[in-house]
N, C-alpha and C positions, 0 to 999 in steps of 0.2 A: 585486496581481498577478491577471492573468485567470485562471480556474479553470480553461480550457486549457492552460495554461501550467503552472499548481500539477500537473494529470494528469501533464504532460511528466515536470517536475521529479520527481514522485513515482515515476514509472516506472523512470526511470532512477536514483535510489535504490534501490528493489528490482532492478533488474538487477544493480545492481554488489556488492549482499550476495549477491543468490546466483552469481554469477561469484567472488566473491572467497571464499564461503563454499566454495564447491565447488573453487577451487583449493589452500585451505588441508589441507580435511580429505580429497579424493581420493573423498568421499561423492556417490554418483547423486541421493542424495535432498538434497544442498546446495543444489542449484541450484532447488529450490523454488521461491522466491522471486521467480525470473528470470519463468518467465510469468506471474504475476501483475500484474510489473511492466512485460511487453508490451504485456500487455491494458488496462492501464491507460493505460500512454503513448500506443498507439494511439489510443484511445477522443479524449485529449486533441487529438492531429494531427489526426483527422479531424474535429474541433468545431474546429480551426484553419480549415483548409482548405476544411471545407464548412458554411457558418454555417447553415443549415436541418439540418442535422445536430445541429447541439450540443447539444438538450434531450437527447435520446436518445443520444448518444454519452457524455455526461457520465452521466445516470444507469446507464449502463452500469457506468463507470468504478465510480462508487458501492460498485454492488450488488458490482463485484470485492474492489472493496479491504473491502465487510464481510465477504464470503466469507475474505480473509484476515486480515481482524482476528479473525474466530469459529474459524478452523482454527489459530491459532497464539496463544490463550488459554492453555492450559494452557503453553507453552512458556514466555511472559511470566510465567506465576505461578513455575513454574521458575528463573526469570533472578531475579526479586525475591527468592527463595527462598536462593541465591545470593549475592546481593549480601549478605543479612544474615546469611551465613557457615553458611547449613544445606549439608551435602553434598548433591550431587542427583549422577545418573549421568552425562549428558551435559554438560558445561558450556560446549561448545562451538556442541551443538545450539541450547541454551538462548539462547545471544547470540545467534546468527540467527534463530530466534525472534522474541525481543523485538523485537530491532531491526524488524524486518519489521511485527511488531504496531504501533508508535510510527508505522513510516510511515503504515501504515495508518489507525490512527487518527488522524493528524491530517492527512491527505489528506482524510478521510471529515467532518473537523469546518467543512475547507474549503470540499467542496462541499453542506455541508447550507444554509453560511450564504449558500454563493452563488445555491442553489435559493430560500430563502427569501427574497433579495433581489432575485430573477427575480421571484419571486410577487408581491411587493408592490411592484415595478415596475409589473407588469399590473395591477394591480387602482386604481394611480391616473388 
């Protein structure tokens, strides 16, 4: 799959945790998740749309989604924290969290390997 395409999909992942997070719990801060997952999907569309765009829209995307893997760390150690049965406060926070981290990272593992086979395209 294009790495335009992986943005989309990833976008819209984040959008519908923090749509669905935020219609669960009635929390302003649920919806977190949603513009992270604009900025990203956008980023995506417009490397669709405008291909002189794409280095630069796609490392955009990047730098978002590690801004959201690094802001949503401790919530993932939480969720893992969790699963192996220690109580933690929020357990709800925690799944959005995680999940949000998971996209992220493996949005971010997508476009590392796409950059690097950008790079060694150019260099043959």
């Amino acid at each position: 799959m294009e790495i335009e395409k992986t943005a989309i999909l990833a976008g819209v992942a984040l959008i519908l945790i923090g749509v669905m997070a935020s219609l669960l719990t009635g929390q302003p801060t649920a919806i977190i998740p949603a513009p992270f997952g604009l900025l990203i999907g956008l980023s995506g569309f417009i490397a669709l749309k405008k291909p002189g765009a794409k280095k630069h829209a796609m490392h955009v995307s990047a730098a978002v989604a590690l801004i959201g893997l690094l802001a949503t760390l401790t919530g993932a150690i939480a969720g893992i924290q969790y699963l192996f049965g220690i109580e933690i406060e929020r357990p709800l926070a925690a799944a959005v969290q995680s999940s949000m981290f998971v996209v992220c990272t493996i949005y971010i593992y997508f476009a590392v390997r796409s950059f690097v086979q950008a790079r060694s395209n150019r260099l043959k």
